[in-house]
ZAMARGU-4260 file (C-alpha; in steps of 0.2 Angstrom, whole numbers, plus 5000, padded with zeros to 4 digits):
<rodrens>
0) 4794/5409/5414 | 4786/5403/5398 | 4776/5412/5385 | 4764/5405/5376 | 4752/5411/5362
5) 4734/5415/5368 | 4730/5411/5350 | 4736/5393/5348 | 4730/5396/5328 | 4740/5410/5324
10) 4752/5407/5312 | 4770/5418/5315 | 4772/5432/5303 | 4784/5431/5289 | 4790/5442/5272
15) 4777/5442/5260 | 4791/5433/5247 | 4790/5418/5259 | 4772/5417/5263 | 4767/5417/5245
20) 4784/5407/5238 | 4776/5393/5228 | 4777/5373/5233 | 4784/5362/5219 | 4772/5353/5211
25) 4786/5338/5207 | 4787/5338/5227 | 4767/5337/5228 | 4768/5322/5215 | 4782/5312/5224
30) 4771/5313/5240 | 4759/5302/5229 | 4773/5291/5222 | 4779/5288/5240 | 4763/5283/5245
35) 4758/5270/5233 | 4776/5263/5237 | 4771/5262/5256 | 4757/5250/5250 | 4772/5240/5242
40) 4768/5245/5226 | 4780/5247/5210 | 4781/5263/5203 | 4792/5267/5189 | 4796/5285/5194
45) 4802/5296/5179 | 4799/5312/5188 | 4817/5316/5194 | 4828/5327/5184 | 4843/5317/5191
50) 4853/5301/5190 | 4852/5284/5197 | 4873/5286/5200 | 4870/5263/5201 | 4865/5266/5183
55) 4875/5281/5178 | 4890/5284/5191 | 4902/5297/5188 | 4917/5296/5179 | 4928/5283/5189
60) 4944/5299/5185 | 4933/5311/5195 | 4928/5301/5208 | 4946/5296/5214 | 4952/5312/5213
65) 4939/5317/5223 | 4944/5303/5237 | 4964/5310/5234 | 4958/5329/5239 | 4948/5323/5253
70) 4962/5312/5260 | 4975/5326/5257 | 4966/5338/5269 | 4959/5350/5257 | 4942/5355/5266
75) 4944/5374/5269 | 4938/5388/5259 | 4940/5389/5242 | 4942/5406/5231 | 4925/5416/5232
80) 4926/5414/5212 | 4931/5395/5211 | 4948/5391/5214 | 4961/5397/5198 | 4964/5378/5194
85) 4947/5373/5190 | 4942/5390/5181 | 4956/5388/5170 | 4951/5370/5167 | 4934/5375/5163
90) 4940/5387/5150 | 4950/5374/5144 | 4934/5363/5142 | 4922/5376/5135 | 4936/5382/5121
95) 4940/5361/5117 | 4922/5355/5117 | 4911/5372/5113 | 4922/5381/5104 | 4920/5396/5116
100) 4935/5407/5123 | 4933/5417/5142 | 4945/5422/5153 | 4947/5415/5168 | 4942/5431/5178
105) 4925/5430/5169 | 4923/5412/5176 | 4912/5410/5193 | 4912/5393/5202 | 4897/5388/5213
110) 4889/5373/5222 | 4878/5369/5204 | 4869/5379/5194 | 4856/5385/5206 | 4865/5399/5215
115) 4874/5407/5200 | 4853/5408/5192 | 4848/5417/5209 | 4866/5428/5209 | 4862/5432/5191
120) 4843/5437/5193 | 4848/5448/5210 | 4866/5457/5201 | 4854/5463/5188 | 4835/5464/5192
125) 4829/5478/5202 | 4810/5474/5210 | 4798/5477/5196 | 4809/5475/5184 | 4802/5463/5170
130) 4811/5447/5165 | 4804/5437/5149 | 4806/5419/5148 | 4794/5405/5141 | 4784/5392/5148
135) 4787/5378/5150 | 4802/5379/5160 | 4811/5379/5174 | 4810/5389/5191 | 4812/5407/5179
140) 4795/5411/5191 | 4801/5406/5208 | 4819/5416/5203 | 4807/5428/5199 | 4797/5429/5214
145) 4812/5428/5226 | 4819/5444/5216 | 4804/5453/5215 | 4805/5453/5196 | 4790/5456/5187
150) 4788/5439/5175 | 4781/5439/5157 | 4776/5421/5152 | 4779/5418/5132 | 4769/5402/5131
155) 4777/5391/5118 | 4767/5379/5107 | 4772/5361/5103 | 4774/5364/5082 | 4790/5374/5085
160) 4795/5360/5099 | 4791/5371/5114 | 4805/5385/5111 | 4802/5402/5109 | 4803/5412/5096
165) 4807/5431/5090 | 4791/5435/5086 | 4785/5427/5101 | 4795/5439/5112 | 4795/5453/5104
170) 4781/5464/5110 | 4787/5464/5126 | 4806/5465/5123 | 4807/5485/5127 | 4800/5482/5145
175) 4813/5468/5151 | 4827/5469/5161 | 4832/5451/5157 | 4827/5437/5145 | 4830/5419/5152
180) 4834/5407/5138 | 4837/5389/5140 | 4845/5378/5127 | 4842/5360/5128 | 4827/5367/5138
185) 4821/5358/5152 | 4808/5351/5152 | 4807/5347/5134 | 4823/5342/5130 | 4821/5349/5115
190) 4833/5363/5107 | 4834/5380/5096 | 4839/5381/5078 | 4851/5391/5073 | 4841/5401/5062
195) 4828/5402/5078 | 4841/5408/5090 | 4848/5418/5078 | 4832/5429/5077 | 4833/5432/5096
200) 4847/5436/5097 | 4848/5449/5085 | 4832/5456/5094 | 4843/5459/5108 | 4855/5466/5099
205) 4843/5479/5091 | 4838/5483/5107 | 4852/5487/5116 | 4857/5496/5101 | 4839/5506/5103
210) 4841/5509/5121 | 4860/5517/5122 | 4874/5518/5135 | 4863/5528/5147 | 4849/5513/5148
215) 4851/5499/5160 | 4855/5486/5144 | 4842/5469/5141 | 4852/5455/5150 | 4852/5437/5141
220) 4854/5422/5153 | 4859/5407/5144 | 4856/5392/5153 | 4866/5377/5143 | 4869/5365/5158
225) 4863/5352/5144 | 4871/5358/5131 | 4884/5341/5129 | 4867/5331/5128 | 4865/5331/5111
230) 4861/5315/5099 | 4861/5310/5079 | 4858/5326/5071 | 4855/5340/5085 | 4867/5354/5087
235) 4869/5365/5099 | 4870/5383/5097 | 4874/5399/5107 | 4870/5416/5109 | 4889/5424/5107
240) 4894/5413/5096 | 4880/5419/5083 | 4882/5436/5087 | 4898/5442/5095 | 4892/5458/5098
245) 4880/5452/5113 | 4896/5446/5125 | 4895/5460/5136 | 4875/5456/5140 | 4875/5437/5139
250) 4878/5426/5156 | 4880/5408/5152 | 4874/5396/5167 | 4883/5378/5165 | 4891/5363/5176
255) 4896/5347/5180 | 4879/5340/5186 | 4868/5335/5170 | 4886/5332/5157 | 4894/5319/5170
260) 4879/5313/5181 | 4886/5322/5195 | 4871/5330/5202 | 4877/5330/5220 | 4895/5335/5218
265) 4888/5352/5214 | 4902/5361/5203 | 4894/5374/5194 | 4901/5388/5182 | 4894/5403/5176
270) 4906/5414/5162 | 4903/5431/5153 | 4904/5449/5154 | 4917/5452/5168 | 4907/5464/5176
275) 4892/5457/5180 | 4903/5441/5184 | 4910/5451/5197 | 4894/5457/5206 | 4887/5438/5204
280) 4904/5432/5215 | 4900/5446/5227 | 4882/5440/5230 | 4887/5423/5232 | 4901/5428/5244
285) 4888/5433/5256 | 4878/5420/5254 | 4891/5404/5254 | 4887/5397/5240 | 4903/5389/5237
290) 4907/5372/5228 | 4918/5362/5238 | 4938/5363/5239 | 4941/5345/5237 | 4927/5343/5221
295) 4933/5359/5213 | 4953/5354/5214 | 4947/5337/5209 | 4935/5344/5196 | 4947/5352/5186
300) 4961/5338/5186 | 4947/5328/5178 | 4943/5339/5164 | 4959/5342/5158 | 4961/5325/5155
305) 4951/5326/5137 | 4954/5306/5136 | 4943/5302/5151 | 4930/5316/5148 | 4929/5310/5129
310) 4923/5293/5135 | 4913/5297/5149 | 4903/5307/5135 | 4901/5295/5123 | 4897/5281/5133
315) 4885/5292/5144 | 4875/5298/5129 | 4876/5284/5120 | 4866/5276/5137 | 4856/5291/5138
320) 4849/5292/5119 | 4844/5273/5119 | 4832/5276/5134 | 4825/5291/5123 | 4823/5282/5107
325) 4816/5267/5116 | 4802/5277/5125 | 4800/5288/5109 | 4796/5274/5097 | 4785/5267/5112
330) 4774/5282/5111 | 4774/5280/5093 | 4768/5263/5094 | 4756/5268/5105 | 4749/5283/5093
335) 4749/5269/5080 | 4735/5258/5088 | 4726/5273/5089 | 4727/5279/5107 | 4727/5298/5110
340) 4745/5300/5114 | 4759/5308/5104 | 4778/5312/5110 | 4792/5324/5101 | 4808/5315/5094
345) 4823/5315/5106 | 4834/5330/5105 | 4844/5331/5118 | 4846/5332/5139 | 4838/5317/5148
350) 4820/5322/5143 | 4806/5316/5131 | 4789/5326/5130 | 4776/5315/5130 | 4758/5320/5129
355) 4741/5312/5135 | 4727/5320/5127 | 4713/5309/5138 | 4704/5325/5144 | 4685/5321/5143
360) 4688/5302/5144 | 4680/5290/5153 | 4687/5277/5168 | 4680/5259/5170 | 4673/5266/5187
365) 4663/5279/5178 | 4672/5296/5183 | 4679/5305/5169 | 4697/5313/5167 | 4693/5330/5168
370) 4709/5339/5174 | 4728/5335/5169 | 4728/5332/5189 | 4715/5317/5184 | 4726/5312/5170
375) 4744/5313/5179 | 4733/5302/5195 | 4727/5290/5182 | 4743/5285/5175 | 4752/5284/5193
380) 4738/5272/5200 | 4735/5263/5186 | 4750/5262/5175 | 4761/5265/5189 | 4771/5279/5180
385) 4773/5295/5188 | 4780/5307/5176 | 4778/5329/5177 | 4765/5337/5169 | 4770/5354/5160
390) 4760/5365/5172 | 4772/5360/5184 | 4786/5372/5172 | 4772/5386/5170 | 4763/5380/5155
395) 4743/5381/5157 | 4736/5369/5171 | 4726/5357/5159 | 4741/5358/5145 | 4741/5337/5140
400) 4760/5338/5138 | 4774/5329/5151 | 4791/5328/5153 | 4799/5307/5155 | 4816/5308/5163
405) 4826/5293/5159 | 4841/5297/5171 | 4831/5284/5184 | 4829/5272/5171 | 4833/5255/5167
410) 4833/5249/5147 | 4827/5233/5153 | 4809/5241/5162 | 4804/5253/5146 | 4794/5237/5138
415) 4786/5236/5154 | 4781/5252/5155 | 4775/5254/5139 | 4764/5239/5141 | 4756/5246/5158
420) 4750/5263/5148 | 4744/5252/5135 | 4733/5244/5147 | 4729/5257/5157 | 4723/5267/5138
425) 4714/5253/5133 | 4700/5252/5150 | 4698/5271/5145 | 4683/5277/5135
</rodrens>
């Protein structure tokens, strides 16, 4: 016997997280992209926070030392906290290259970053509880929303490079559970001063002071998994390297996947206070979020050899920063001739922000560009360049900024693309 619905319209019922869990506005754009490339159109598609691994492959040590593990058999179940080898090799990086010293029991392994984000935001966040973080950026209000955090949105403006700052965040600092920080931040690609994070950070400190052992404490996530992305002049800088006295609050969130293109290999580390380390591994136990055996055994042969990871890096950034700079003094040159487009120096990660401020402007067909959604469709149908408008990070839906990702692209397309925007600028009035 088979039961059917009377109702063929009714939809099944599901938690209310999932009914009312966002779509990705990246995923809505690449449904366009993919269309005008069924028409057998180019499009030079700058939307992906990834790597073309034909343009930027993973270090050739890692890669056979992946292909060794796999042909000795080693495809069962790692440690639930990463296996000892590679969390001692990730120590060994972060004290070489960062500066930074952890233990290896207050080092968690995961598949990427993503899982050790959600761990975090569920070993600390109770429903209701608020967690501050600015916009734009990435996925703090879907982690949110999937731990039933209560999100306060510190919109950040481009004259202080789209970072927040202390002043910014602190009116609402005595309600948060958590403050999620990112450094390079993506989208922007742009980083904090020391002077700036210093700020923030002894704004936590004053509060944790304020609200005593008997409080739950405000928790600082520290996303840095672009933190070795960093050209001419940019440092990086972190929270418990400022101020020592926040190691017990602060959770880094780190990994393989942006410093050595290896987005699919998906090693990712997370260090800090042991204790909330240890409830993050038990989350992630349950939910089998394990990188795996054969990458994290080979993962961490490959970065205690500093020879091979010192030239990856300077060969990758090197690659990386001339793709910025070109696009950059593209946009410049655009600005120049006078057409209403600006973009922020490169900093660091894989990102440039752009911005188009072509609200109110006129197509050859007549229609204006009313919406960011009008702009972002302009420039994919008549430039051909898909790029990721900031309201797809949280930012205000007619904000004119976007984010170019040059992990897809190839040095010898920049002039082209350049020239299509100038074209496409020049039949706007």
């Amino acid at each position: 016997m088979t039961l059917t619905s009377t109702n063929s319209a009714a939809k099944p019922r599901v938690s209310q997280m999932a009914e009312n869990l966002i779509g990705s506005e990246i995923i809505r754009i690449a449904a366009e992209i993919n269309e005008l490339m069924k028409q057998g159109q180019k499009v030079y598609n700058l939307t992906i926070g990834d790597f073309d691994s034909n343009i930027f492959p993973i270090p050739e040590l890692l890669r056979e030392e992946i292909k060794l593990a796999l042909d000795n058999n080693q495809t069962n179940y790692p440690a639930a906290n990463g296996m000892l080898e590679l969390r001692t090799a990730v120590a060994h990086f972060l004290q070489r290259v960062q500066g930074v010293t952890f233990d290896t029991e207050e080092i968690l392994i995961s598949a990427g970053a993503r899982p050790l984000i959600y761990s975090l935001y569920m070993a600390v966040i109770d429903p209701g509880d608020a967690v501050i973080f600015p916009t734009p950026s990435w996925n703090n209000n879907h982690y949110c929303h999937l731990s039933g955090a209560r999100p306060i949105m510190i919109e950040t403006r481009a004259d202080n490079n789209f970072m927040p700052t202390a002043d910014e965040i602190r009116p609402y600092i005595q309600e948060a559970t958590l403050l999620a920080l990112c450094s390079p931040l993506n989208p922007t690609g742009t980083t904090f001063t020391k002077e700036g994070l210093e700020a923030i950070c002894d704004l936590v400190v004053e509060e944790n002071n304020r609200r005593g052992p008997k409080e739950k404490p405000l928790y600082l996530m520290y996303d840095q998994i672009y933190w070795a992305l960093t050209y001419g002049e940019t440092k990086h800088y972190d929270p418990i390297s400022l101020r020592p006295e926040l190691r017990d609050y602060t959770v880094f969130i780190d990994g393989l996947s942006k410093t050595f293109a290896a987005t699919g290999v998906r090693v990712g580390w997370s260090f800090g206070s042991k204790y909330i380390i240890d409830k993050m591994k038990s989350i992630l136990t349950h939910v089998g979020a394990w990188s795996p055996k054969a990458e994290q055994i080979a993962t961490a042969k490959f970065l205690k050899n500093d020879a091979a990871v010192d030239a990856y890096l300077e060969n990758f950034k090197d690659e990386l920063n001339y793709r910025l700079v070109e696009f950059y003094k593209g946009f410049s040159a655009l600005k120049a001739e006078g057409f209403k487009v600006d973009a922020i120096s490169p900093q660091a990660a894989i990102y440039l922000t752009v911005k188009f401020d072509l609200h109110g402007m006129k197509k050859a067909d007549g229609k204006i560009l009313e919406t960011t959604k009008d702009i972002t469709s302009y420039l994919l149908n008549e430039a051909k360049l898909a790029i990721v408008p900031f309201y797809a990070f949280g930012s205000g839906d007619n904000s004119p900024w976007y984010r170019i990702s040059v992990g897809v692209s190839k040095k010898e397309e920049i002039d082209s693309i350049i020239e299509n925007l100038r074209s496409a600028l020049a039949k706007l009035s």
